[in-house]
C-alpha positions as CSV (number, residue, x, y, z in Angstrom):
1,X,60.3,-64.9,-12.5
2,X,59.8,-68.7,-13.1
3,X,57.1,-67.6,-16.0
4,X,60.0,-66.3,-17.6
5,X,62.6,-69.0,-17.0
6,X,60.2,-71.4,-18.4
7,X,59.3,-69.7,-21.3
8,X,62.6,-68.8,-22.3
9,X,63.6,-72.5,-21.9
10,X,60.6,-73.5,-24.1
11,X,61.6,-71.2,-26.7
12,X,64.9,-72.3,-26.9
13,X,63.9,-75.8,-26.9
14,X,61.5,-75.9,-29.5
15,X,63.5,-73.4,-31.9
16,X,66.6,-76.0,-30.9
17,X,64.2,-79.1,-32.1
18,X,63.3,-77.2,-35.4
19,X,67.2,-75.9,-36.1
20,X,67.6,-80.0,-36.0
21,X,64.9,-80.7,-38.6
22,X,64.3,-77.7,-41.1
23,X,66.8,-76.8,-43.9
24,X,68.6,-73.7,-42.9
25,X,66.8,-71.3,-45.5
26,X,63.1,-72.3,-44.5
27,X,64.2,-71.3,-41.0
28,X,65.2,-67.4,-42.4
29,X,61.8,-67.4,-44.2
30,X,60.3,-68.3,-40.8
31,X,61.9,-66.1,-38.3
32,X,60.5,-63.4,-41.0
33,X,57.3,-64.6,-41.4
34,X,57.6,-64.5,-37.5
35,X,58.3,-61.3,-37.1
36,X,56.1,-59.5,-40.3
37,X,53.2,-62.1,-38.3
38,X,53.9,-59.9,-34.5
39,X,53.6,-56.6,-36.0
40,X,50.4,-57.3,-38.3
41,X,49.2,-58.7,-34.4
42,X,50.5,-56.0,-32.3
43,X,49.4,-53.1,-34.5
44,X,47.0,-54.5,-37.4
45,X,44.7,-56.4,-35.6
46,X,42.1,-54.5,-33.2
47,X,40.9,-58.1,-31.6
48,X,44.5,-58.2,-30.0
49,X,43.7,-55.9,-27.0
50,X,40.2,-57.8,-26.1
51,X,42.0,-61.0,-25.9
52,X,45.1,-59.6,-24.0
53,X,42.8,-58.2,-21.6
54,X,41.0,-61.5,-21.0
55,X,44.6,-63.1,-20.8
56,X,45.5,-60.7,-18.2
57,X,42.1,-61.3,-16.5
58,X,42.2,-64.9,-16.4
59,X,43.7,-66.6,-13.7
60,X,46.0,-69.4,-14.1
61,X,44.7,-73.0,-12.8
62,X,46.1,-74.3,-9.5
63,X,47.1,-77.2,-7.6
64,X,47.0,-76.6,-4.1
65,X,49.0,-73.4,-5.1
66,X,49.2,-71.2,-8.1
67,X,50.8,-72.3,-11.2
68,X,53.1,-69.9,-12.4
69,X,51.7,-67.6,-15.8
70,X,53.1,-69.2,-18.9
71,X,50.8,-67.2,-21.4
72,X,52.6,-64.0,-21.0
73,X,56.2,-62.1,-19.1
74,X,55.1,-58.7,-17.8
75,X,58.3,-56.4,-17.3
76,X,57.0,-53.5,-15.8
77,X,54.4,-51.6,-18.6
78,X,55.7,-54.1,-21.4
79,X,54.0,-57.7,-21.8
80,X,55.8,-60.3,-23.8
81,X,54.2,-63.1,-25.3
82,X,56.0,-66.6,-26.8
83,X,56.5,-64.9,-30.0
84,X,58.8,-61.8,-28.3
85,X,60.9,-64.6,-27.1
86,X,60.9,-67.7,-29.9
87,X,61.8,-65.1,-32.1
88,X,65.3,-64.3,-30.4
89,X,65.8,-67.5,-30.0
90,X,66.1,-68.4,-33.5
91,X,67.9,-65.5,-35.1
92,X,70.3,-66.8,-32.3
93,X,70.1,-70.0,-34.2
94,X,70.9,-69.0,-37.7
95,X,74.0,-66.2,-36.5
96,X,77.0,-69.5,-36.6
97,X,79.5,-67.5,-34.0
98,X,78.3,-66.8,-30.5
99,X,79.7,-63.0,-30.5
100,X,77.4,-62.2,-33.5
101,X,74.6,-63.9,-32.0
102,X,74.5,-61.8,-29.5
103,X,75.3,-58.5,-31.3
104,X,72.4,-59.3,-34.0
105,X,70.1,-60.2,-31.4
106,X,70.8,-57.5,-29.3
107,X,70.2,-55.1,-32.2
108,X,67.2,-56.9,-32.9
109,X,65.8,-56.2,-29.3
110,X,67.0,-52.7,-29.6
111,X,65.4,-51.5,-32.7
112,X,62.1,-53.4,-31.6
113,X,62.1,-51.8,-28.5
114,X,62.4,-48.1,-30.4
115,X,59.2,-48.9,-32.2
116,X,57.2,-48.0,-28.6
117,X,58.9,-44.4,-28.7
């Protein structure tokens, strides 16, 4: 659970740092060049499932203890990388009211999450 807390906050932060510095219209072109960049990854690429294996292989570095995994979220069967969560982040950026935010990005998820029917 803290792999997910930090990688959430990172997202936020970064997408946060760019919203500051990038005209409003180059950030539209990126969320989509974001999201038209996972699915040629996810299902156009067959070197994606070798290197998610050796992702899920590799152990994280410790110090005394085991760092948390920041490469990846597993929930349950799904795995999440930074994309699945930077993306989110900045369609929550570009929505100005907080109740469409969260409608757009919900609907987002949703019809994302129907492409693994």
């Amino acid at each position: 659970m803290p792999g997910v807390v930090l990688i959430a906050g990172a997202c936020l932060a970064i997408t946060g740092l760019v919203a500051g510095v990038a005209p409003r219209s180059w950030l539209t072109a990126g969320l989509v060049l974001l999201v038209v960049l996972d699915v040629i990854l996810v299902w156009g690429d067959r070197q994606v499932e070798p290197t998610m294996n050796a992702l899920q292989a590799a152990a994280p570095p410790t110090i005394g203890r085991p760092l948390p995994v920041l490469q990846q979220v597993d929930f349950g069967s799904a795995t999440m990388g930074w994309l699945d969560f930077a993306a989110p982040a900045l369609l929550g950026l570009l929505v100005q009211r907080r109740f469409a935010a969260g409608v757009a990005t919900g609907l987002a998820a949703g019809l994302w999450g129907c492409c693994f029917w």
